[in-house]
Backbone as JSON Lines, residues from 0, in Angstrom:
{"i":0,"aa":"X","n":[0.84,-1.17,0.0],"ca":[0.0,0.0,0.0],"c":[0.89,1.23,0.0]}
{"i":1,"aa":"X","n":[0.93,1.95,-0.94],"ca":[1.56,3.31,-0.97],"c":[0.54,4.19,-0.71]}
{"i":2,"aa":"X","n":[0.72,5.03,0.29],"ca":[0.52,6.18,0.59],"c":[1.33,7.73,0.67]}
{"i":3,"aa":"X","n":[0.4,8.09,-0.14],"ca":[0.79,9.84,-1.12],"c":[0.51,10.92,-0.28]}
{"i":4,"aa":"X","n":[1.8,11.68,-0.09],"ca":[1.72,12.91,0.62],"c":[1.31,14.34,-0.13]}
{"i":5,"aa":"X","n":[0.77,14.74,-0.92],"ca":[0.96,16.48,-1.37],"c":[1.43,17.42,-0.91]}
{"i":6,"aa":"X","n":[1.41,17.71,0.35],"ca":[1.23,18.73,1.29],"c":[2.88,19.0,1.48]}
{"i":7,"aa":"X","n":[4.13,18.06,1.24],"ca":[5.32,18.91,0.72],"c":[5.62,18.75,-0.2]}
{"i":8,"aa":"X","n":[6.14,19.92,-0.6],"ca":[6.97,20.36,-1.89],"c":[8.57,20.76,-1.67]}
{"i":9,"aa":"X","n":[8.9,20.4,-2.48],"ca":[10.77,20.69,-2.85],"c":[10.66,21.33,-4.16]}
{"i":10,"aa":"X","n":[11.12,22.59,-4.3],"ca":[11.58,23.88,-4.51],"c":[12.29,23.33,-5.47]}
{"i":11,"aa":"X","n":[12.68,23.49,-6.87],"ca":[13.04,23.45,-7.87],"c":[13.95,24.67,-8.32]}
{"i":12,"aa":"X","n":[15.34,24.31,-8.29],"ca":[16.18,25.39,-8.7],"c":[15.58,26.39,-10.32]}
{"i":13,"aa":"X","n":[16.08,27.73,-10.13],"ca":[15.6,28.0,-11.43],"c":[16.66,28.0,-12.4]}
{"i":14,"aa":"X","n":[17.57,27.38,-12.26],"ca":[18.62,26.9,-13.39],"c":[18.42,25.66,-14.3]}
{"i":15,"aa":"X","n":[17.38,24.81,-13.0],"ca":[16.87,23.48,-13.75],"c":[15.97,23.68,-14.4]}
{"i":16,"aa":"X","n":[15.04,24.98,-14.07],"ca":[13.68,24.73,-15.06],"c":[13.72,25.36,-16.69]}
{"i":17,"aa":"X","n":[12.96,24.68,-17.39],"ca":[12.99,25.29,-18.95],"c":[12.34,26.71,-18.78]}
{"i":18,"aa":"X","n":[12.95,27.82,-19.92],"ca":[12.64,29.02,-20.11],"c":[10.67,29.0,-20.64]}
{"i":19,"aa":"X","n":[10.5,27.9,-21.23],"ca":[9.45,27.78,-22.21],"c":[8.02,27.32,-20.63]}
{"i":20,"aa":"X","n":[8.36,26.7,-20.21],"ca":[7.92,26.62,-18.71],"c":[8.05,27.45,-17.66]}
{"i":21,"aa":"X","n":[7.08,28.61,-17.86],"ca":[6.62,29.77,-16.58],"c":[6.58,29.35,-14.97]}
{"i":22,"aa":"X","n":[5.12,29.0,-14.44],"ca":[5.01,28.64,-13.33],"c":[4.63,27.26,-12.73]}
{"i":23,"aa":"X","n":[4.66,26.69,-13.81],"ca":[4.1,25.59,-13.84],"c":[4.46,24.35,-12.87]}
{"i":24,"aa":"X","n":[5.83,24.41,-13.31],"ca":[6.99,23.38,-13.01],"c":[7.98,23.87,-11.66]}
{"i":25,"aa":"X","n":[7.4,24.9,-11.09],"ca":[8.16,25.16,-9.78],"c":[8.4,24.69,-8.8]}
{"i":26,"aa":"X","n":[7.26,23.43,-8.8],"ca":[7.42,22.56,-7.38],"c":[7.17,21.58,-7.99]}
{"i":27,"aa":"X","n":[7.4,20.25,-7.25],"ca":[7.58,19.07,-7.38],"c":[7.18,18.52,-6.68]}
{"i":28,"aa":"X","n":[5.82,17.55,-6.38],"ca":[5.72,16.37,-5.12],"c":[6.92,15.95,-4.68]}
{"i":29,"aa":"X","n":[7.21,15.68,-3.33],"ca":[8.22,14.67,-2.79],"c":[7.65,13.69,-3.03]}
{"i":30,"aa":"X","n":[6.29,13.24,-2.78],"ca":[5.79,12.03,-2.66],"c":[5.73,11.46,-3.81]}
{"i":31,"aa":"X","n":[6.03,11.62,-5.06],"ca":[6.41,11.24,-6.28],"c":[7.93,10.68,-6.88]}
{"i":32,"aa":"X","n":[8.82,11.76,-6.03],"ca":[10.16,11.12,-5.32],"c":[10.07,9.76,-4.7]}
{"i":33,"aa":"X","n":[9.95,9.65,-3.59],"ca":[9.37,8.89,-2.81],"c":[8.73,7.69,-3.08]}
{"i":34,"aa":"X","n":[7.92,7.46,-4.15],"ca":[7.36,6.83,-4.97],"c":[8.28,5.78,-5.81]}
{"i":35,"aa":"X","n":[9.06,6.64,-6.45],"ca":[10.14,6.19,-7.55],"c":[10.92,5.25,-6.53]}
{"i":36,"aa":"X","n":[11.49,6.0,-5.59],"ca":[12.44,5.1,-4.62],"c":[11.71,4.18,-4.34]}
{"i":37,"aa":"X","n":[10.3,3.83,-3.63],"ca":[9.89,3.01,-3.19],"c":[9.8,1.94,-4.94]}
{"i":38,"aa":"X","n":[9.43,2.47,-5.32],"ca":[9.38,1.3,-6.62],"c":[10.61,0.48,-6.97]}
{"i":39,"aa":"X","n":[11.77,1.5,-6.72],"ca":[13.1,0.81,-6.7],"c":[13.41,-0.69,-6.14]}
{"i":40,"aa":"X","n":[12.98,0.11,-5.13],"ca":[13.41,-0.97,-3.84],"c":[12.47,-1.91,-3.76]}
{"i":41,"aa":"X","n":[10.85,-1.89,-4.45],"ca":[9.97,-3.06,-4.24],"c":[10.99,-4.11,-5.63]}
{"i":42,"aa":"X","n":[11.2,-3.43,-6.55],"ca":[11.83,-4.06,-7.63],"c":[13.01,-5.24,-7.22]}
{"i":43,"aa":"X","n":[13.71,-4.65,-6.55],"ca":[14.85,-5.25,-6.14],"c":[14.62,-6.32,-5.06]}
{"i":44,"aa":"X","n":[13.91,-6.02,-4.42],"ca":[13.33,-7.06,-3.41],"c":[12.83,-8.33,-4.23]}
{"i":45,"aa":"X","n":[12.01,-7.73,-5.03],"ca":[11.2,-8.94,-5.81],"c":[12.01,-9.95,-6.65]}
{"i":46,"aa":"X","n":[13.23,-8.56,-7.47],"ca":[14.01,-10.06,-7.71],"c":[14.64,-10.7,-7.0]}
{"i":47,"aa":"X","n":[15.03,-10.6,-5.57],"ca":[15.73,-11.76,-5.35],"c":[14.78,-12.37,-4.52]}
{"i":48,"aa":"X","n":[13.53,-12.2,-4.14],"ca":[12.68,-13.32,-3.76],"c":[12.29,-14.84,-5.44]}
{"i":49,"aa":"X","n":[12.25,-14.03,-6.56],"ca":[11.89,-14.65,-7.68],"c":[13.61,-15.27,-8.08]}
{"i":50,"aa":"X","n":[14.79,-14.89,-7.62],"ca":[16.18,-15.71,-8.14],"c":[16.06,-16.79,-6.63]}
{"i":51,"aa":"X","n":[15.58,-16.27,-5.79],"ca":[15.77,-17.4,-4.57],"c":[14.72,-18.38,-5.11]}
{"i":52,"aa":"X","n":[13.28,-17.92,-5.25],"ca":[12.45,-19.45,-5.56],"c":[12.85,-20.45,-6.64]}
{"i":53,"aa":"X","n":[13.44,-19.26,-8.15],"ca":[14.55,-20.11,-9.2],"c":[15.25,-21.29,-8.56]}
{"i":54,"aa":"X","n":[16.17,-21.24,-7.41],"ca":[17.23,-21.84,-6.99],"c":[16.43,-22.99,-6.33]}
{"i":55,"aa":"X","n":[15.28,-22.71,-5.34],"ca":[14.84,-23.24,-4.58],"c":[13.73,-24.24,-5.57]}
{"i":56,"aa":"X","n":[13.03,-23.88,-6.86],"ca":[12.99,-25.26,-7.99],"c":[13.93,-25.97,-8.73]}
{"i":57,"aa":"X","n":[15.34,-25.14,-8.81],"ca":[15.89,-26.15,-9.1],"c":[16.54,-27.13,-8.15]}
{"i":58,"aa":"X","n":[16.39,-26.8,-6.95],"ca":[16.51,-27.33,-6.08],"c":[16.42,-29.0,-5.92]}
{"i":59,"aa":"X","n":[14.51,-28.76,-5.76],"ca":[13.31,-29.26,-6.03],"c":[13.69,-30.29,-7.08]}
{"i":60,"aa":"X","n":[14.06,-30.18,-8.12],"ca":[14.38,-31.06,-9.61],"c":[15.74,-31.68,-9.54]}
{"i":61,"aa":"X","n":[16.65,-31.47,-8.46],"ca":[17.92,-32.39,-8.49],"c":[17.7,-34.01,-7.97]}
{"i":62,"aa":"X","n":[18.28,-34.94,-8.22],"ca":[18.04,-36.26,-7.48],"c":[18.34,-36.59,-6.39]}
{"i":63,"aa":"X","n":[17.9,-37.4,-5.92],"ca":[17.46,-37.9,-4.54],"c":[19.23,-38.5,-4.04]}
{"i":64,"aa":"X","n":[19.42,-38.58,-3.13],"ca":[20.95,-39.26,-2.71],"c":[20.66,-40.96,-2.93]}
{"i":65,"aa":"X","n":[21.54,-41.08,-3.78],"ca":[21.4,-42.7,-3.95],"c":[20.52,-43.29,-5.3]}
{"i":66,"aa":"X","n":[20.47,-42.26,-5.75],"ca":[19.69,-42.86,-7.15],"c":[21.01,-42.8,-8.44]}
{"i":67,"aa":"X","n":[20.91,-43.8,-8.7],"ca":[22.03,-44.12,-9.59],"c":[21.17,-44.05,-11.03]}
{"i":68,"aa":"X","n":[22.7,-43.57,-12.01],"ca":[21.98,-43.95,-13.62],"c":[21.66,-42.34,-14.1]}
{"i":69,"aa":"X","n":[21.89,-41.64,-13.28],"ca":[21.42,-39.88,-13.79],"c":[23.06,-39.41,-14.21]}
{"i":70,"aa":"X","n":[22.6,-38.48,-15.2],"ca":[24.06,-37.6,-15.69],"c":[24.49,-36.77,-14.81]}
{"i":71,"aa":"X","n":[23.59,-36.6,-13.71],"ca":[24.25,-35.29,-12.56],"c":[25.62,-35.87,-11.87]}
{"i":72,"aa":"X","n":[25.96,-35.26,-11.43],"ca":[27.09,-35.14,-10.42],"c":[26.37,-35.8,-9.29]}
{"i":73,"aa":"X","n":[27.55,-36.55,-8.61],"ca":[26.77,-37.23,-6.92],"c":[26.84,-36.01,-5.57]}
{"i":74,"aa":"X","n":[28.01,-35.2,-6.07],"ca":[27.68,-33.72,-5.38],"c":[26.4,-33.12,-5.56]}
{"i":75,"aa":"X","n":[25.5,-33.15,-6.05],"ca":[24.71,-32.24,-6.56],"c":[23.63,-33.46,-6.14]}
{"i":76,"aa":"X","n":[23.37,-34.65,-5.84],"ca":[22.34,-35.13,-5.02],"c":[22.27,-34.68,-3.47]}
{"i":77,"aa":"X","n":[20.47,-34.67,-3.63],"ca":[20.3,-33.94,-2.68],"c":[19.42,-35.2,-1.07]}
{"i":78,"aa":"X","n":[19.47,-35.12,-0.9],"ca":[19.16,-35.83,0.83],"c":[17.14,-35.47,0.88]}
{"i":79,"aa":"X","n":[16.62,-36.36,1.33],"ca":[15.26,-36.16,1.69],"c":[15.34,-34.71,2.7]}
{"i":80,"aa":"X","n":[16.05,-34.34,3.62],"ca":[15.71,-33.26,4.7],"c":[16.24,-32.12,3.67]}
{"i":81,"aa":"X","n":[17.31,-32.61,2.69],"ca":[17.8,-30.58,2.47],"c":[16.43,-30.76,1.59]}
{"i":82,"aa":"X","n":[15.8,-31.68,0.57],"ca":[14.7,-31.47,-0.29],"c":[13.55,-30.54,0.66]}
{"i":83,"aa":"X","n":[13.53,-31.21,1.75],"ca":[12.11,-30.7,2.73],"c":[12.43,-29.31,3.02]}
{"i":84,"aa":"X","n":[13.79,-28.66,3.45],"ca":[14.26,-27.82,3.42],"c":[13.89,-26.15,2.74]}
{"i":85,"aa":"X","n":[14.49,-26.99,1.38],"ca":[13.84,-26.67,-0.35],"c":[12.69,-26.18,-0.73]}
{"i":86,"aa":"X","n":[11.87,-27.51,-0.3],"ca":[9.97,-26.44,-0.42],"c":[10.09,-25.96,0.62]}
{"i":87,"aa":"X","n":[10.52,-25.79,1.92],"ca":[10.04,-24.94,2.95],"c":[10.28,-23.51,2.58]}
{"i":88,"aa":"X","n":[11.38,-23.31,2.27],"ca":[12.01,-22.25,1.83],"c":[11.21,-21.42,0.5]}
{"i":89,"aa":"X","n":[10.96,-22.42,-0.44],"ca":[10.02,-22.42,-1.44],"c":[8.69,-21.56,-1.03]}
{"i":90,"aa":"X","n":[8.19,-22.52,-0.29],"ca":[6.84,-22.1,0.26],"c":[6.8,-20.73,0.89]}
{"i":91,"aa":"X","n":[8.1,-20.5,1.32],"ca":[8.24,-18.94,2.01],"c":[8.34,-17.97,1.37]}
{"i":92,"aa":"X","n":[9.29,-18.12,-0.06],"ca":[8.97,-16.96,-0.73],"c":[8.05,-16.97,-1.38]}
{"i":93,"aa":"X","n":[7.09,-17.49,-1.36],"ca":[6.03,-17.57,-2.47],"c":[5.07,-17.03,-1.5]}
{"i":94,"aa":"X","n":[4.84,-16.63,-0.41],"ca":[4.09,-16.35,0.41],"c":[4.4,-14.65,0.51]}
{"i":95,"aa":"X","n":[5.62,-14.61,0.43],"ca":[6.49,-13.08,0.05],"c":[6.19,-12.7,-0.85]}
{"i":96,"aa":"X","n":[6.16,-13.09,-2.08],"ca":[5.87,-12.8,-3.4],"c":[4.4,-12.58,-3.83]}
{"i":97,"aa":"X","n":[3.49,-13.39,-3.12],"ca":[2.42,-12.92,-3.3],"c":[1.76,-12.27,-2.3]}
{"i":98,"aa":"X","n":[2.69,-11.63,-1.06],"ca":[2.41,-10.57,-0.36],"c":[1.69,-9.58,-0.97]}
């Protein structure tokens, strides 16, 4: 939920403003500032909840310890608890994500 302030303004140098633009452009919402940043930062959040759940399906899709006959690496088998682990973790950002 974003909530919008009007009620301050930040003062706009008159070196920044165009000649062709009178009074128009003299002030600026902060809360439009404010806005942008917050969008930033929801952005950035989101991707690494969406590169963590990535990791956390491929997780999900590696083999079980002890299953023979796969092209993977035996490093890269994974144990029944880190799997349970995996969706837990799973299940968490997805609960984040669709915060």
């Amino acid at each position: 939920m974003t909530v919008l302030v009007y009620n301050t303004f930040e003062e706009i140098p008159p070196e920044a403003e165009d000649e062709d633009n009178e009074d128009t452009s003299r002030v600026q919402p902060m809360a439009m500032q404010q806005q942008n940043q917050n969008d930033n930062h929801n952005f950035n959040g989101n991707l690494v909840e969406i590169v963590l759940g990535l990791v956390c399906i491929v997780g999900l899709l590696l083999p079980l310890e002890g299953t023979e006959g796969t092209w993977i690496p035996t490093y890269l088998h994974l144990t029944v608890n880190q799997k349970l682990l995996v969706a837990y973790t799973l299940g968490l950002v997805t609960f984040a994500l669709f915060k």
